[in-house]
C-alpha positions in Angstrom: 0.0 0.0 0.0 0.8 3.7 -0.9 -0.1 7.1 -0.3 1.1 10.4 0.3 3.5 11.0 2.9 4.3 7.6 5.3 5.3 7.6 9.0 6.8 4.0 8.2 7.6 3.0 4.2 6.3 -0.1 3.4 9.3 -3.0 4.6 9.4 -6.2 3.2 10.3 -8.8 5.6 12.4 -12.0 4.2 10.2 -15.4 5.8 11.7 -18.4 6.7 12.5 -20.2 4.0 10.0 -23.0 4.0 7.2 -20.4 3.5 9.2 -18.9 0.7 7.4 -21.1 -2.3 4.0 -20.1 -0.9 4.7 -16.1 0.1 5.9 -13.9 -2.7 6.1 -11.1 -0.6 5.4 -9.7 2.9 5.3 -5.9 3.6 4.7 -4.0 7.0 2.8 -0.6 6.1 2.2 2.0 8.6 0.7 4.8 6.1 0.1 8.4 6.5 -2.6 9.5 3.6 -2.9 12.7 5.0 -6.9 12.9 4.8 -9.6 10.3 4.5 -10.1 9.1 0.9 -10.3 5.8 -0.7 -6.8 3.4 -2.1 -7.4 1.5 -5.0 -6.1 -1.9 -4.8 -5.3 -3.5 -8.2 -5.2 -6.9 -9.6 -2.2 -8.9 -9.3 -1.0 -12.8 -9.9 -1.3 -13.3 -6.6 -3.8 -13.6 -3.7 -3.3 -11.4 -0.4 -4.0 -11.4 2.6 -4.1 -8.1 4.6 -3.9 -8.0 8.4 -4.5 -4.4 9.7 -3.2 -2.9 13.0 -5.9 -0.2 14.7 -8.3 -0.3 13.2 -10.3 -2.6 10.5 -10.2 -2.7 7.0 -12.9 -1.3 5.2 -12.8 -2.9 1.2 -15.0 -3.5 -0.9 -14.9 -4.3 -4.9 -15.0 -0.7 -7.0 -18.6 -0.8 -8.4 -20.8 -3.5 -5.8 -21.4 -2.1 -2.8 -22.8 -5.7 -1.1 -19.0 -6.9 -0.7 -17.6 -3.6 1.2 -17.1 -4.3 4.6 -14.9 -3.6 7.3 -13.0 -6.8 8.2 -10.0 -7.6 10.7 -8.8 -9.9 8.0 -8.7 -9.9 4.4 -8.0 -12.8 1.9 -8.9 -12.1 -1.5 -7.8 -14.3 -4.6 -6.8 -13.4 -8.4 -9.2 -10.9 -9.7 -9.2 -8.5 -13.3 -10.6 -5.4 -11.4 -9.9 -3.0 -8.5 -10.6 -3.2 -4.8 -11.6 0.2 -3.1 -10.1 0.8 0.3 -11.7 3.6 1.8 -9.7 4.8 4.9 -9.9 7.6 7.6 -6.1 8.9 6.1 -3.9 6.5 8.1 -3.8 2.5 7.4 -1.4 0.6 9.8 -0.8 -3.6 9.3 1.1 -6.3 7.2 0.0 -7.5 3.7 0.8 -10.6 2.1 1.2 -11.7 -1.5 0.1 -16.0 -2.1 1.1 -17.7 -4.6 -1.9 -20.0 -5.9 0.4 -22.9 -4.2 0.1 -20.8 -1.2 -3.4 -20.8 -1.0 -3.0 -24.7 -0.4 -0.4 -25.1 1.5 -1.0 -22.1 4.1 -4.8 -21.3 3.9 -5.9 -25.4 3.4 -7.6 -24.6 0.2 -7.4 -24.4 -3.9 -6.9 -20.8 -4.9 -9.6 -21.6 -7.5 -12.6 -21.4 -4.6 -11.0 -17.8 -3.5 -10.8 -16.6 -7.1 -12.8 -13.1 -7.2 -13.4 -12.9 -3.5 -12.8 -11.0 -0.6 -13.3 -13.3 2.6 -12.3 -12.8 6.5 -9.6 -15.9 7.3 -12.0 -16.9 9.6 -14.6 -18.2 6.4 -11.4 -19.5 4.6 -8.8 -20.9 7.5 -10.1 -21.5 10.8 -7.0 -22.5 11.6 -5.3 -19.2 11.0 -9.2 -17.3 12.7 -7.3 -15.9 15.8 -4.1 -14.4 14.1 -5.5 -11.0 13.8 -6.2 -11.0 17.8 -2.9 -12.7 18.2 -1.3 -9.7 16.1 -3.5 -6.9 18.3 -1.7 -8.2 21.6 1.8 -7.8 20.5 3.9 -4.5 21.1 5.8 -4.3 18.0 6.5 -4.7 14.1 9.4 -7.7 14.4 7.1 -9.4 17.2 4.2 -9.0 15.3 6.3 -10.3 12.2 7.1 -13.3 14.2 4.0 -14.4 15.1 2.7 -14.0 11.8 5.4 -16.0 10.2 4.8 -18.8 13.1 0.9 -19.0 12.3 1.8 -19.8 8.9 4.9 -22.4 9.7 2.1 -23.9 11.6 -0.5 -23.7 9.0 2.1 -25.0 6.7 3.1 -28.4 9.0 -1.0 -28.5 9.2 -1.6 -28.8 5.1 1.6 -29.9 4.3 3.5 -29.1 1.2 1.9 -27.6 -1.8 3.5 -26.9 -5.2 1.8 -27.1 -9.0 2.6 -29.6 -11.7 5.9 -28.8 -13.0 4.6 -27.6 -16.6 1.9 -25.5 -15.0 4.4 -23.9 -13.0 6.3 -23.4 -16.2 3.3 -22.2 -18.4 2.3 -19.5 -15.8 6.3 -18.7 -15.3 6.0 -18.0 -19.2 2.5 -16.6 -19.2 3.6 -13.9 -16.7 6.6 -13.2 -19.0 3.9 -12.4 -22.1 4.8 -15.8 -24.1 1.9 -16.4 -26.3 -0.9 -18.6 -25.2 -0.5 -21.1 -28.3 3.1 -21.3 -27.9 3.2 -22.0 -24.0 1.1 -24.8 -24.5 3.1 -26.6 -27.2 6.5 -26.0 -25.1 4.6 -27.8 -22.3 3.2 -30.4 -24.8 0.0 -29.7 -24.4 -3.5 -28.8 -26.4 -4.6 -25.3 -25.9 -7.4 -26.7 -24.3 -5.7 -28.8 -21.7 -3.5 -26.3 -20.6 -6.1 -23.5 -20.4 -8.3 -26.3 -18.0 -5.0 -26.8 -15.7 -4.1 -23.1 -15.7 -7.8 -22.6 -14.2 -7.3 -25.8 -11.7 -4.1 -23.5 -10.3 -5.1 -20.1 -10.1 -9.0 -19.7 -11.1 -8.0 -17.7 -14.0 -8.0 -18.5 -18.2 -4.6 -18.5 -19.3 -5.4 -15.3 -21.3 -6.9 -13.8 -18.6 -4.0 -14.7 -16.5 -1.7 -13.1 -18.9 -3.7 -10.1 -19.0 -3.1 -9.5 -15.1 0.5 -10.4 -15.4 0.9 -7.5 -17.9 -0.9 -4.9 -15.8 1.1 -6.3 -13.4 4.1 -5.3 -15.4 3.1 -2.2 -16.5 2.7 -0.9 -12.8 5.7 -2.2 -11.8 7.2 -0.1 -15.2 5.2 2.6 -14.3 6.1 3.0 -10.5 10.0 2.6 -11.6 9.7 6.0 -14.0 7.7 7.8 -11.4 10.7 7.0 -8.5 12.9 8.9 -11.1 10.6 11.8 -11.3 8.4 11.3 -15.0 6.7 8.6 -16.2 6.6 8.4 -19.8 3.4 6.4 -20.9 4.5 5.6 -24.8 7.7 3.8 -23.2 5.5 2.3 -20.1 3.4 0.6 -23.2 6.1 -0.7 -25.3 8.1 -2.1 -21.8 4.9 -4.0 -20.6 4.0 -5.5 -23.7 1.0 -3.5 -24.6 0.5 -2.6 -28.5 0.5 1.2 -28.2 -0.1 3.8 -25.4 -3.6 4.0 -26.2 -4.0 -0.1 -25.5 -2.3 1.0 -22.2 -4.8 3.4 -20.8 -7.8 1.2 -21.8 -6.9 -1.7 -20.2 -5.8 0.0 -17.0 -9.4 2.2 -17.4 -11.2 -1.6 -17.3 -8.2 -3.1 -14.6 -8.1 -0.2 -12.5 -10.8 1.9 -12.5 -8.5 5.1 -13.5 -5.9 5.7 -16.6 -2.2 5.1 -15.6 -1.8 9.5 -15.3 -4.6 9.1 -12.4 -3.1 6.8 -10.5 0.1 7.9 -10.4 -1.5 11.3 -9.3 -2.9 9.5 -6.7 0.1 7.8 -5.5 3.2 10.0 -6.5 1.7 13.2 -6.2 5.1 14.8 -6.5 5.3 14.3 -10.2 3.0 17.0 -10.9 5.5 19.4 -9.3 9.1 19.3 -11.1 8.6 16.1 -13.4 6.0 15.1 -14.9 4.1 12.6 -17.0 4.7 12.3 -21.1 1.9 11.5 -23.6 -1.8 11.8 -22.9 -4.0 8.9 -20.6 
């Protein structure tokens, strides 16, 4: 998560190494917005899990009011539009990225069933059901850290080990890099057909529909890399994330994110509109 000004930058905390297959990433935020307003949260290739400190998350999908809620526990799997995170202008807690093995291995169930949802651990782990209270009562980040990472070392001993069949794990690997649908599936020797049904058994997702998060994905990850050197220029974002033109950029991320690539990083680099800048038009 992002904003404005932070008391504490977003850290990511290296896991033991036995959770590393199943947790792409782990980040403690403690995030000063400045004023109440709402954070967009955008698709990604994998699931999280949000834990927040002080107060409860309030989330809902962008566009369906009946989902929004205010939960001490958030798990939601992939997904090709944005969450809305309204906030009263400080957000304080740790955020996970799953991979789909993860989903298994640490939450006891196929990330297919939490594909498109946002559940409270409680309706998808009992198991894991008392780690936000556990995370309440301690006194700092690292401890809070630790008893994190020990709820999932003993969720993981619990499931046991989870990982996908090796050419799955190779066809998303590829997928994710832009490869084209057709050609991931002959390298994996494969029908188009097959592998679309086992990409869907992993993650929930089409393979194409897959790919299409994977190159948002990207094209944030592009885009937050120009705007940390003070312009973002949207012609070169397209061609670096694999989109046709800068046009196809701004359309998809108008569907993806609910806002053109120049919104959101107006939203969450706000210094760019003072001595850089943003090239081309979306």
């Amino acid at each position: 998560m992002s904003g404005r000004a932070t008391t504490q930058p977003p850290r990511l905390w290296r896991l033991a190494e036995a959770l590393r297959p199943y947790v792409a990433a782990l980040h403690v935020y403690d995030v000063d917005l400045g004023a109440p307003g709402v954070h967009r949260g955008l698709p990604s290739t994998t699931l999280t899990l949000v834990l927040p400190v002080g107060e409860p998350l309030d989330v809902g999908w962008a566009g369906d009011r009946t989902t929004r809620g205010a939960r001490w526990s958030t798990v939601s799997g992939l997904h090709s539009g944005p969450a809305e995170i309204h906030h009263g202008g400080h957000q304080r807690g740790l955020q996970l990225a799953l991979t789909p093995a993860g989903a298994r291995a640490l939450l006891g169930v196929p990330a297919p069933e939490l594909s498109r949802e946002l559940l409270e651990l409680d309706e998808v782990a009992p198991g894991l059901a008392d780690l936000p209270d556990w995370l309440a009562a301690t006194t700092s980040p690292t401890a809070g850290l630790r008893v994190v990472e020990g709820a999932l070392l003993a969720a993981l001993a619990r499931h046991g080990e989870a990982a996908p069949r090796r050419e799955v794990e190779w066809a998303l690997a590829r997928l994710t890099r832009g490869a084209r649908v057709q050609d991931v599936a002959a390298e994996v020797g494969y029908s188009r057909r097959r592998l679309g049904t086992l990409v869907r058994e992993e993650c929930g997702l089409a393979p194409k529909e897959y790919q299409r998060i994977a190159r948002f994905e990207r094209s944030r990850d592009v885009l937050a890399r120009h705007a940390a050197r003070g312009r973002a220029d949207l012609a070169g974002v397209a061609s670096d994330a694999g989109y046709a033109d800068q046009s196809h950029l701004t359309r998809e991320w108008t569907a993806m994110a609910g806002c053109t690539p120049t919104t959101w990083l107006r939203e969450e680099f706000p210094f760019l509109q003072d001595g850089g800048g943003v090239g081309g038009r979306g």
